[in-house]
NUTORVO-747142 format. One record per residue: x, y, z of N, C-alpha, C in turn. Coordinates in steps of 0.1 Angstrom, whole numbers, padded with zeros to 4 digits, always signed. Last residue first. Layout:
% NUTORVO-747142
XYZXYZXYZ
...
% end
This chain:
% NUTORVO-747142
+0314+1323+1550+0304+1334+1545+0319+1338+1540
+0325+1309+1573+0319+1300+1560+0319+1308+1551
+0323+1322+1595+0335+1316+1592+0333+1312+1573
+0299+1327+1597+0304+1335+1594+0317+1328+1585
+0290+1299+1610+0284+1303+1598+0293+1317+1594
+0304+1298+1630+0306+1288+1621+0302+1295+1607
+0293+1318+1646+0308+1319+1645+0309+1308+1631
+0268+1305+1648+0270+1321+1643+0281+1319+1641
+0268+1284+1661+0265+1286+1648+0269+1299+1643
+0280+1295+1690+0292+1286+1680+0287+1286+1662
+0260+1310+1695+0271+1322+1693+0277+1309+1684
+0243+1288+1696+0239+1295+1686+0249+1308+1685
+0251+1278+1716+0253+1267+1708+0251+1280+1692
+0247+1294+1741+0261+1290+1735+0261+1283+1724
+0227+1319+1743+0228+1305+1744+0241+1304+1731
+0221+1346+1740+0223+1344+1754+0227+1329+1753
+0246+1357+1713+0233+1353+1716+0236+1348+1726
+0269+1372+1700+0263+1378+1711+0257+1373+1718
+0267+1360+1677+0276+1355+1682+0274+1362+1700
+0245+1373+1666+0241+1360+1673+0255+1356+1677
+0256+1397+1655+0248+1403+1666+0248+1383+1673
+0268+1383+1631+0279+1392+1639+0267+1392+1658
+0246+1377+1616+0254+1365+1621+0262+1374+1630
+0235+1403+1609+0232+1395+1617+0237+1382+1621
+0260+1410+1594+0259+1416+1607+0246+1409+1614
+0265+1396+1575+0269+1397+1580+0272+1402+1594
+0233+1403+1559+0238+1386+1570+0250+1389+1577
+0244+1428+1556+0226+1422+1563+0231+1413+1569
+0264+1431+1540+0265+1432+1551+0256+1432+1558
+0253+1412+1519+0263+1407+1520+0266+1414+1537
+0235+1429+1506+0226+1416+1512+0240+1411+1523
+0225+1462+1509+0237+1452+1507+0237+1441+1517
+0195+1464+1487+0205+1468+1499+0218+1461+1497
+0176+1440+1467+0178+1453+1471+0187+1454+1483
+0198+1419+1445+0187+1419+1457+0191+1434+1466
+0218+1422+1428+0205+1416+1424+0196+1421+1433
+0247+1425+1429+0231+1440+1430+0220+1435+1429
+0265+1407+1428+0257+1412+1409+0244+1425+1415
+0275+1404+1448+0285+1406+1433+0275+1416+1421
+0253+1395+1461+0262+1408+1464+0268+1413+1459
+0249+1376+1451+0237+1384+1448+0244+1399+1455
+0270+1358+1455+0263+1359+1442+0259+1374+1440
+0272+1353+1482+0280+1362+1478+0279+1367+1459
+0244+1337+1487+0247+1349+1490+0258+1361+1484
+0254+1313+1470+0242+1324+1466+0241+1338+1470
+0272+1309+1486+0279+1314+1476+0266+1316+1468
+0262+1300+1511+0269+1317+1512+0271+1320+1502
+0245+1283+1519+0241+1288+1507+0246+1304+1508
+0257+1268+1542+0252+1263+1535+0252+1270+1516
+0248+1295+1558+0262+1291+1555+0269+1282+1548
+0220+1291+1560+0227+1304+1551+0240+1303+1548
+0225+1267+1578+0216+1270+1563+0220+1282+1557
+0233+1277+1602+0241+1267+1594+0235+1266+1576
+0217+1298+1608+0229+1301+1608+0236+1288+1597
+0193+1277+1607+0193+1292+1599+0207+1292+1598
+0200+1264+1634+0197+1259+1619+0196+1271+1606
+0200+1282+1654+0211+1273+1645+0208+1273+1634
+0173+1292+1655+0185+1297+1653+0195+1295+1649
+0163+1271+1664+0160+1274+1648+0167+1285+1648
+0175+1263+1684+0175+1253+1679+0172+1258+1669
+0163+1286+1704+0181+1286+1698+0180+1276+1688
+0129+1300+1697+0136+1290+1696+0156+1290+1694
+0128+1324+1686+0126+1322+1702+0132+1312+1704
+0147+1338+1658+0134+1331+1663+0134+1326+1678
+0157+1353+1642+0156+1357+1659+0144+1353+1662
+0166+1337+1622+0179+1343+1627+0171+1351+1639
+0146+1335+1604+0147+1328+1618+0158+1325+1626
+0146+1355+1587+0133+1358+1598+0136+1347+1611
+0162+1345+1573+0166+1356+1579+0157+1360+1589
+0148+1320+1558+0159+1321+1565+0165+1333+1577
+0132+1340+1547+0127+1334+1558+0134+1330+1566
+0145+1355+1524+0139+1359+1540+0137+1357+1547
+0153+1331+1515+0164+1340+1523+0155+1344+1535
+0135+1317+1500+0140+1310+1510+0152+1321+1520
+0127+1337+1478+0117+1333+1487+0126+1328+1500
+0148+1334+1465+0148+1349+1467+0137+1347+1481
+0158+1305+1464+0163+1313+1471+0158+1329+1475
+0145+1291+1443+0139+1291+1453+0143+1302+1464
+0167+1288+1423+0154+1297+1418+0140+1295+1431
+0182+1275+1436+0186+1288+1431+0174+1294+1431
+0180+1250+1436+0176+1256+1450+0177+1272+1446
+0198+1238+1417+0184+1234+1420+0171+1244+1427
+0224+1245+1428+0218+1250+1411+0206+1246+1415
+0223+1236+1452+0224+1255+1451+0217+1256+1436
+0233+1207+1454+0220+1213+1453+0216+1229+1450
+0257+1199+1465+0252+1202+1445+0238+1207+1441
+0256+1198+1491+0265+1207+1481+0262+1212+1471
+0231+1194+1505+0236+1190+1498+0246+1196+1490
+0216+1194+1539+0217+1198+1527+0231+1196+1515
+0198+1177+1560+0210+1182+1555+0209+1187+1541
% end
């Protein structure tokens, strides 16, 4: 689990921790599917940080957005419910 107060800690890990996070938004696995979905959702207000400020190339804000959008589509039900949760959050 992850920690509320933790983002200040975890900040200067984040530019490394997204992609990856985002690499396993279509991992084979539904179980690391989740977990991604609930971890970025976790750390939306990094996300909505770096959408405010242009930091990170593109628009990071409608990236995740629309990959959480596509996994609500996903063939297994637990990872449309993460998706839906994690949006909800974002």
């Amino acid at each position: 689990a992850i920690a509320e107060g933790c983002l200040a800690e975890m900040e200067v890990h984040m530019p490394q921790l997204f992609p990856f996070l985002m690499e396993q938004l279509s991992a084979e696995l539904p179980q690391l599917r989740c977990i991604a979905c609930w971890t970025l959702s976790r750390y939306g207000a990094w996300i909505a940080k770096q959408a405010a400020s242009q930091q990170q190339p593109g628009d990071i804000g409608r990236f995740v957005c629309e990959s959480l959008m596509r996994l609500t589509l996903d063939r297994n039900k637990k990872v449309q419910v993460a998706a839906c949760s994690a949006f909800g959050s974002l």
